[in-house]
N, C-alpha and C positions, 0 to 999 in steps of 0.2 A: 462503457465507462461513464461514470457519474464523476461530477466535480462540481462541489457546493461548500457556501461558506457554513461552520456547524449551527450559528443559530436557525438556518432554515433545514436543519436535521428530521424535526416533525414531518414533513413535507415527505420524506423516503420509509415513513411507518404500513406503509403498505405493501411494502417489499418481504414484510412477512415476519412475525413476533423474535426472531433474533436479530434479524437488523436492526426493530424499532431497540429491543436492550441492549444492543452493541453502541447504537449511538447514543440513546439516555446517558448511558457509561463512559462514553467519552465528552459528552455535557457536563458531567459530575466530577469526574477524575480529577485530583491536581495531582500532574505530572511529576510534580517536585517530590513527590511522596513515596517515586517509583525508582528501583533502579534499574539504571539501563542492562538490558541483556537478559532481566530475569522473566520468567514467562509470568504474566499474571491470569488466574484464572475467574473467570468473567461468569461464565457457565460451562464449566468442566470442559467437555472436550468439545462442547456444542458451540462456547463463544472464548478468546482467549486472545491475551496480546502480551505484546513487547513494547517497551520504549527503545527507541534507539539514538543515542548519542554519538555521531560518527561523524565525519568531513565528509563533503560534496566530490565526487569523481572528476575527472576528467571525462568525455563524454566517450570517446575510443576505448575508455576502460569499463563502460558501463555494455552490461547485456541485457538483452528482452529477457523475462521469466512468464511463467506460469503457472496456473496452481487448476488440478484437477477436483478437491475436494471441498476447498476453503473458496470463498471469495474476501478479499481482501479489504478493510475500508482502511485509509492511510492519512493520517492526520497529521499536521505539519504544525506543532509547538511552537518551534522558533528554528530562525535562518531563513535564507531562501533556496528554493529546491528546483529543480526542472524533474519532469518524469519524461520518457520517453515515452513514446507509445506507437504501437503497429497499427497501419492501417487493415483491416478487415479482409482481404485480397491480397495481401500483401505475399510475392512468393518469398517462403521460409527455408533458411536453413538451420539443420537441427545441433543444436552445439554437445548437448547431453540425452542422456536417458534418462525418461522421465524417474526420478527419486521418490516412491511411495513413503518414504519414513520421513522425509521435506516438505512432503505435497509442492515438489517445486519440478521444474525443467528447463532448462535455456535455449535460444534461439537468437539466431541473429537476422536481418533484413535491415532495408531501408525504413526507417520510422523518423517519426517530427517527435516536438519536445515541446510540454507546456509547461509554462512557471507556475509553478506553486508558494504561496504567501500564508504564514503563518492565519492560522484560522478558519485554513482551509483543509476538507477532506476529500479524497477521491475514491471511489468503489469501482474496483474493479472485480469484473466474471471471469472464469477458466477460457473464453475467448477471445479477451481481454492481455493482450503481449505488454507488457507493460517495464519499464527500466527506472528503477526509483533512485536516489541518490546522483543523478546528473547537475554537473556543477552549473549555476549560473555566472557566466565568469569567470572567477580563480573558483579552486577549490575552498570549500568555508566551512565551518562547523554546523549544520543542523541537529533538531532533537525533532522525532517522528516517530509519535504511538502508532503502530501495526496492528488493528485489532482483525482478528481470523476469523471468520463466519462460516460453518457448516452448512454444506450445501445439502439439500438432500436426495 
């Protein structure tokens, strides 16, 4: 897992020519232009995201996911966010079957919770457990572009 503020984006361009124009594209993007839920495509099925405008969870209500094909970078607009996140050894229990038409799967364990502040983005790998949408607090309104990165 990667957590950085987006002006030091440049700095993750060696992660390989879709990440560097995944986050160019979220350098450039103005969110307000987006509507929430509709996919946008960045580069076809190679880069692509979401805005999402939703409320913050309770935390009991929130599960670890994962994604086998995409990695994730997750960029926090506005509100404040908590993610969850798995430790590495962490032992697992399996909530679903992995979903090939999602690139998603659930899981539960014991995980910590970092806040997230608007301006900030996270990257997460397929071994990367990760719980987005954890309330800091009450539950609050967040906005947070999803952009999907093809792994290869």
């Amino acid at each position: 897992m990667v957590v950085d503020k987006l002006e030091h984006a440049a700095l993750y361009n060696g992660l390989g020519p879709r990440f560097q124009k995944a986050l160019e594209w979220l350098q450039t993007v103005d969110p307000d232009t987006l509507t929430p839920g509709e996919r946008v495509e960045v580069d076809g099925k190679e880069i692509y995201a979401f805005l999402f405008a939703v409320d913050t969870l309770p935390v009991e209500a929130c599960k670890l996911e994962c994604h086998k094909n995409y990695a994730d970078i997750q960029y926090l607009v506005s509100g404040l966010e908590g993610v969850g996140y798995a430790l590495p050894d962490a032992p697992l229990e399996q909530l679903t079957e992995y979903d090939p038409d999602g690139d998603i799967q659930f899981y539960t364990t014991q995980w910590d919770t970092l806040t997230i502040r608007p301006g900030t983005f996270y990257i997460v790998w397929p071994q990367d457990l990760h719980a987005p949408r954890v309330a800091v607090g009450a539950p609050a309104p967040v906005r947070r572009l999803v952009v999907k990165v093809k792994l290869d």
